[in-house]
N, C-alpha and C positions, 0 to 999 in steps of 0.2 A: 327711525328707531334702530333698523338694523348696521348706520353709521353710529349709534349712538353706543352700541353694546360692540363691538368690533373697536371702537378709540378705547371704552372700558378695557377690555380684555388687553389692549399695550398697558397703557397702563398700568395694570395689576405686574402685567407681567415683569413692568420695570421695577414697581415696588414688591416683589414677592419676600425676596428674602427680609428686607426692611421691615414689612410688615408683619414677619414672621418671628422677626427678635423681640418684635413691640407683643405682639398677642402672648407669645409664650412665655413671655417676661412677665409679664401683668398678671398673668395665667398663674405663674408658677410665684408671685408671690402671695395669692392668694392660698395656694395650697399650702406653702411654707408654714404661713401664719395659720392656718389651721392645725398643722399637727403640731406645729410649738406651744399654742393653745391650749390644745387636749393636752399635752405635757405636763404642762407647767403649771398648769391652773385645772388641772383635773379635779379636784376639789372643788364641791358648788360653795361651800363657808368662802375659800379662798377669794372666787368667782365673785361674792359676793361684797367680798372687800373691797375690793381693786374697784370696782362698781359704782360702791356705794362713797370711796373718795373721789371717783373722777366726777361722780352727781353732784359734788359739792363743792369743785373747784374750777370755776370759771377758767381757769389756766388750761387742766385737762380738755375741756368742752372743747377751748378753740382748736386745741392742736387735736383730739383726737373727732370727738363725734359726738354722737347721740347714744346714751346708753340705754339700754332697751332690753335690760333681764340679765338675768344671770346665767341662759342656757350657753353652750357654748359657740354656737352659730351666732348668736347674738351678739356676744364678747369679739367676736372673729369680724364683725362685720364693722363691729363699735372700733378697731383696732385699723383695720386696712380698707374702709369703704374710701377714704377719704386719700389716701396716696392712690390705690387705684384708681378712683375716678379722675384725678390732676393728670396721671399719666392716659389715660384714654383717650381726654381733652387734647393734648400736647401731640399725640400719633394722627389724631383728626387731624391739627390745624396745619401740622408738618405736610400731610399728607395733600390735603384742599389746594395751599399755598405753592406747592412743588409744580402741580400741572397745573395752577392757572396762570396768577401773575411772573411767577420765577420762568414759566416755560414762556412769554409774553415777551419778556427781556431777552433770553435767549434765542429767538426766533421762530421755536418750536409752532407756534399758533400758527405765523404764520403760513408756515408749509403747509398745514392742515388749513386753513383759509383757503388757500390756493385751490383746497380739493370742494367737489361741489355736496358740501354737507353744511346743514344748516350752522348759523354763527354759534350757535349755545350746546352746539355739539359736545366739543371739547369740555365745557364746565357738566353741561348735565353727567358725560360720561364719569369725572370728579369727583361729582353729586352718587352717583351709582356705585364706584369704587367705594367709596368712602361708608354708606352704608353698608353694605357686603360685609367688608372690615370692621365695622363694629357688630352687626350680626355672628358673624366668628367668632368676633372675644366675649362676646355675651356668651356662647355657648362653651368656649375655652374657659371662660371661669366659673361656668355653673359645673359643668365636668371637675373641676382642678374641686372648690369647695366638694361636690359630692364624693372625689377620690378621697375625703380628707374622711370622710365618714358624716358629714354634714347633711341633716334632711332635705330630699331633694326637690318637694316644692319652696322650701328657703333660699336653697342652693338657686334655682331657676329666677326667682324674683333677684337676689343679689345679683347677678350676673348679670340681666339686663335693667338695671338700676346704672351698673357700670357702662354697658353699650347704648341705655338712654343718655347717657350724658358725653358719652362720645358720640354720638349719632346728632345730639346736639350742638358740639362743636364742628362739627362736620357744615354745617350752615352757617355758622355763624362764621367761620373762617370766609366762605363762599361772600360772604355780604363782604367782609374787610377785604377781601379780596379786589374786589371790584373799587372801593375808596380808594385803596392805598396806591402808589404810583410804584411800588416796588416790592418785590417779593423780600428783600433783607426789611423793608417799614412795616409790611401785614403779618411775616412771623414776629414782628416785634409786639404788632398791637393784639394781635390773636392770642400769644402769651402771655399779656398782659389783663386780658378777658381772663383768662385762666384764672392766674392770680389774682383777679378781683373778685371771682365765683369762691375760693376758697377764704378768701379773706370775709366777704360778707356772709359765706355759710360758717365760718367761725365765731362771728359776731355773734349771730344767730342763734348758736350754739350753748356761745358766752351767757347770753343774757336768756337763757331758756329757763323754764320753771320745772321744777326737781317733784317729783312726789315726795310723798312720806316720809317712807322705808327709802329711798335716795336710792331705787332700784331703775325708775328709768327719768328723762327727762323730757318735756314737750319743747319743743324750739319756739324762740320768739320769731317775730315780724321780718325779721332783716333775710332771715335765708330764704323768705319767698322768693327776694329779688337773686339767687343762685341758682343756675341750674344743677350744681351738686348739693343744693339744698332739698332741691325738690326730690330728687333720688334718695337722696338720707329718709325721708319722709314715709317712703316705701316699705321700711321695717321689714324685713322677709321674714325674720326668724323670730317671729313674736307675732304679731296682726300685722300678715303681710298685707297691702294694700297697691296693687297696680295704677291706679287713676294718677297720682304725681307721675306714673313715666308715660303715660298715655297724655298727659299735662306736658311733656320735653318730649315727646314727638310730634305735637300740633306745634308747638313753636318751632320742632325743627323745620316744617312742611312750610310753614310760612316765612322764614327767613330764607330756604332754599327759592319759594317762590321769589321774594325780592331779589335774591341775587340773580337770578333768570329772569327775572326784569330791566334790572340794569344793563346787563352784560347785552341784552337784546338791544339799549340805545346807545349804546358807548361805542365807539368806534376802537380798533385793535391797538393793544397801545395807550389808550387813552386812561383817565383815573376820575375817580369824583373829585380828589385831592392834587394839586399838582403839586410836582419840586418845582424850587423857585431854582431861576436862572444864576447862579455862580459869575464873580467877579470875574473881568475880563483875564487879569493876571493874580496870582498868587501873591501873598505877603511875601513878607521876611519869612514868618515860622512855616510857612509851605512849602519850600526849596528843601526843606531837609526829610529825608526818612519819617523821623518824630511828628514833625510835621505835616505832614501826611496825612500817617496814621490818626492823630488828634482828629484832620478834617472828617474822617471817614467815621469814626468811631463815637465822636461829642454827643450825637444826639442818640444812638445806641446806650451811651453811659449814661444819660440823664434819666432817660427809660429805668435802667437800672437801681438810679440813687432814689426816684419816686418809691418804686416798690420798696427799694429796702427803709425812706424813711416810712414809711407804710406800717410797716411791721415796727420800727421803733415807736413809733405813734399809737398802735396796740397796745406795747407793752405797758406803755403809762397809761392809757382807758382801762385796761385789765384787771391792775394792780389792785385799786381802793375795793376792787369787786372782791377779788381773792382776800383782801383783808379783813372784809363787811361778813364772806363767807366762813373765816376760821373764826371770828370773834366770837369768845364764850365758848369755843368749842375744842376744850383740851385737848379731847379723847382724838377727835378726827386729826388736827393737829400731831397726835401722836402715831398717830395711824400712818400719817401722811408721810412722817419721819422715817419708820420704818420700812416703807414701800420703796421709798424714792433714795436711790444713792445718793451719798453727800447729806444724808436725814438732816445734820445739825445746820446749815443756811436756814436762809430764811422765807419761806415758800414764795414771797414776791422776787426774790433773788432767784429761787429757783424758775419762775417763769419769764424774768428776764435772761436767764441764760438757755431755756430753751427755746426762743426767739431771736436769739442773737446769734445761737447755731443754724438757725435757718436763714438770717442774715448773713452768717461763712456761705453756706454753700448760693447764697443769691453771688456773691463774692466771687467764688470760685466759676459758676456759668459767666458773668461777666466777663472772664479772662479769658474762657475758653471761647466766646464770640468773639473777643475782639484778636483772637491768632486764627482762628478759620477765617476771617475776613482774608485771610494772603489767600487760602485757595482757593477762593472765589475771583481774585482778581485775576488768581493766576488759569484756572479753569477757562474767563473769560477773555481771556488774551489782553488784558491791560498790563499783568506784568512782565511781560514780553518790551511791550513798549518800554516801561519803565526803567527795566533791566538794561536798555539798549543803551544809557547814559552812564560815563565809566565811575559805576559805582557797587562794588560787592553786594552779593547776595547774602551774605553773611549781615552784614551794616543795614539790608532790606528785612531780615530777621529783627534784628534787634531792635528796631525801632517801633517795632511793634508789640516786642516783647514788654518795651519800655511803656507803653501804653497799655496792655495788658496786665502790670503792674501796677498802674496808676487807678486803674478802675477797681482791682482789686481792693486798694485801701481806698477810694473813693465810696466804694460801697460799704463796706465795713464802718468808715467815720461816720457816713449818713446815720446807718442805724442806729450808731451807739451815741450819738450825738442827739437823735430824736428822742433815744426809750430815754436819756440822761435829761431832756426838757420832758419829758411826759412823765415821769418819774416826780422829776421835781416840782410840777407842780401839781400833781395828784397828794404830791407827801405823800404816799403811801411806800415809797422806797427807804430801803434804811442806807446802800452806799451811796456814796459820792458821784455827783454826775463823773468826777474826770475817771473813776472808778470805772461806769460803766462802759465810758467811750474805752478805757484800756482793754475793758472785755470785750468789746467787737474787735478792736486792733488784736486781739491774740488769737483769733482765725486766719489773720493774714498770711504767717508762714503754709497753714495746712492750705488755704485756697492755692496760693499760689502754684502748690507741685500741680496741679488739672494746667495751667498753662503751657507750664514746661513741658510738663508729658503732652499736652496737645503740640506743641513744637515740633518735639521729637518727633511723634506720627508724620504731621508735615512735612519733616524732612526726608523719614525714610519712604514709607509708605502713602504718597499725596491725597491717592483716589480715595484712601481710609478713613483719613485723617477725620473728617466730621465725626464716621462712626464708632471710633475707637474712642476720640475724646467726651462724647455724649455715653458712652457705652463706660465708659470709665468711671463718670460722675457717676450714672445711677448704681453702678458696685459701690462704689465708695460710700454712695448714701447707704443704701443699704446696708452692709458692712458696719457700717460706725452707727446708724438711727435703729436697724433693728439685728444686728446680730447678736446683743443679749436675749433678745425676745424668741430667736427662731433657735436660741440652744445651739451658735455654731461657735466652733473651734478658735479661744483665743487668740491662737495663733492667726487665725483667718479674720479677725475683725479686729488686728494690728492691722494687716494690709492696708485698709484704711486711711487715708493723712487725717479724715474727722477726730479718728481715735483719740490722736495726739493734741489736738485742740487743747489747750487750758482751756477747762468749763467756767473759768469767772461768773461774775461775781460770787458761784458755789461753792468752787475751790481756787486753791491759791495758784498761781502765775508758774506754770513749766518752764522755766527756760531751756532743760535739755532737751526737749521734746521741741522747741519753737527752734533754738539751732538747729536741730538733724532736719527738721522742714524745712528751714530757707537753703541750707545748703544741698539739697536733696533737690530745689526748686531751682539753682544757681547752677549744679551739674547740669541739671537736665536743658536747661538754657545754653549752656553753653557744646554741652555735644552736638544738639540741636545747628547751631550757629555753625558747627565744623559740618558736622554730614553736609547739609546742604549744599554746599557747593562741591558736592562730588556726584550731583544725578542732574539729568537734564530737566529742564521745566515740561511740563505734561500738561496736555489740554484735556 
């Protein structure tokens, strides 16, 4: 045990700050949204508007939650339970992933092998870290909610509703951990748990049944299968009810136990899952930069274009619902106009365009994994090697850049490509499939500036680069998804490239805004391309 709490404590200590930008972030959007709340919607009539259209629009349901009254803790939790708990999830698996399999690749286990402590040392310590870390942010956001002036046994069950579901991910990483044969394949699939917990607690959401008064709504069947379903289920600020997070800490205790089941028969190095063996020689398209990159990144982008048709495939099951839901019902319909910018679209247009912007920013992380993929190679001494063959590090940029383009609109066509067949054969849409697909292509200029700017970082500052271009996106998200809502400074939620988005199919096509993006994303490419070759390669 006392090896066991001794690797914890490195550990932590190597992730302190990291985990310190994730707690206090998560932390402090919760508080945001609380006093933009009390703001803005200080009025219970208000409260109860806003409420009583999200009750009746299957659209609302998936993107935001469960509504559960009009108090304002309620509205607060119906608003940000559901961003917060994806990011608790994402800090767990980041975190799992870092010391088990990535440190496996790196050699790290090894050397602690070497020392006489048992083999499950290293993951249970993991295992240890990892709750600790959601224990904090449970209490960093019951703190931040209660700063906000929110009752603080509401405040207490939301916050660990948040750290049930990260403490849940915490295991659940642990188990892929142990499958996957590589720490870049279990952040991929552990991310993608993610996204399928928020997708079927949307479902859930979708297809829930409304009272009356369309004040709150009960979830159907599907979000059982979510562990951010089961937290949403906990309602703090109305009948708060703990047994759902005492429901995601049994499963997290027994998915921890399998993963220390495994790890106890595997030998160091080894996987449930293996990479298959690689051709003796390279193609044609492998000898070049481009080529490369493609090898490295195909199965990363395929991950990507599932998710993103994912969510196109949403937006066509959603659609006939929102239609079935406004039918006969003017007043909501007009309600619904008034609430929601761009009133005069048409509300299935309006939910395919706020799926499509969640499609941009799938877009935009796509880009940004596939230019961190250099400093991973280069961290791990591969691009040393590669570099050794007389060919610019400039031309080692770009070819990845050029791939990091390509995923970009590769994810953007999936989605728009899916909601435009899901669409079409629901009928429930009123534009044109090639319509829609143009609305996912008009996030591509905004995704793209996350690449360039992840470049940049890359070139000037190496060791940053992950956390500046992850740090970047979630400003950016925020900034553009809620800086109307938290009351910040137009000027400040321009910063944004989402800002500049053309919102199609709700409004019409920017072209000055989609030029100053691509050329904003081309400078930044190309500065990128010059620094670099003016610092040396870093391990």
């Amino acid at each position: 045990m006392g090896a066991v709490v001794r690797l914890a404590m490195v550990q932590a200590r190597r992730d302190r700050w990291i985990l310190a930008v994730w707690i206090l972030g998560i932390a402090g959007l919760g508080f945001v949204t609380s006093i933009a709340v009390a703001g803005q919607f200080g009025n219970e009539d208000e409260r109860a508007a806003i409420i009583s259209v999200a009750a009746a629009s299957p659209a609302f349901l998936f993107l935001r939650g469960l509504p559960d009254g009009t108090g304002i803790g309620a509205v607060v939790f119906f608003q940000v339970y559901s961003s917060t708990a994806v990011l608790a999830g994402l800090m767990s698996t980041f975190l799992v992933v870092r010391h088990t399999r990535a440190d496996e690749e790196l050699g790290r286990s090894e050397l602690i092998g070497s020392a006489p402590v048992p083999r499950v040392a290293p993951l249970a310590a993991t295992l240890l870290v990892g709750a600790c870390a959601n224990l904090v942010l449970a209490g960093s956001v019951t703190a931040g909610f209660a700063a906000a002036g929110l009752p603080a046994s509401g405040s207490l069950v939301a916050g660990a509703a948040v750290g049930a579901v990260g403490l849940f991910f915490v295991a659940a990483a642990a188990v892929v951990a142990q499958v996957m044969p590589s720490g870049r394949s279990a952040n991929g699939v552990a991310a993608g748990l993610i996204g399928a917990a928020y997708l079927v607690r949307g479902i859930g959401a979708a297809l829930g049944t409304p009272d009356a008064d369309l004040m709150h709504v009960k979830a159907a069947w599907p979000s059982l299968f979510s562990p951010i379903g089961w937290g949403q289920r906990s309602r703090p600020f109305s009948s708060a009810d703990p047994v759902p997070l005492l429901v995601l800490a049994a499963a997290a205790l027994v998915l921890a136990a399998a993963a220390v089941l495994v790890r106890n028969r595997r030998d160091l190095g080894a996987s449930v899952l293996h990479d298959r063996y690689g051709k003796e020689r390279a193609g044609a398209g492998g000898a070049s930069f481009v080529g490369l990159a493609w090898r490295l990144q195909r199965s990363t982008l395929a991950g990507w274009c599932l998710a993103a048709a994912t969510i196109g495939a949403v937006a066509g099951g959603l659609a006939p619902l929102v239609r079935d839901a406004l039918a006969g019902n003017p007043s909501l319909k007009e309600l619904i106009g008034r609430l929601v910018p761009g009133g005069q679209a048409d509300v299935v247009d309006l939910l395919t365009t706020a799926l499509l912007g969640i499609a941009g920013v799938l877009a935009a992380a796509a880009g940004i994994q596939a230019v961190l993929r250099l400093r991973a190679e280069e961290a791990e001494g591969r691009a040393e090697l590669l570099l050794a063959v007389p060919a610019s590090r400039a031309r080692w940029l770009a070819g990845t850049l050029a791939i990091a383009a390509l995923s970009v609109t590769a994810v953007a066509t999936t989605a728009g490509t899916a909601a435009a067949v899901g669409l079409g054969l629901s009928g429930a849409g009123n534009s044109q499939g090639g319509l829609i697909v143009a609305a996912a292509l008009a996030h591509v200029p905004a995704a793209a500036v996350f690449p360039a700017v992840t470049s940049l970082a890359f070139a000037v500052v190496p060791r940053l680069s992950s956390a500046l271009a992850w740090g970047f996106l979630a400003v950016g998200l925020i900034l553009g998804q809620f800086g109307e809502l938290l009351g910040l400074p137009l000027w400040l939620q321009d910063m944004s490239p989402f800002r500049h988005s053309s919102a199609m199919p709700a409004e019409p096509f920017d072209p000055d805004g989609a030029l100053t993006l691509t050329v904003s994303a081309l400078a930044g490419a190309a500065l990128a391309a010059f620094l670099i070759r003016r610092r040396d390669l870093t391990a």
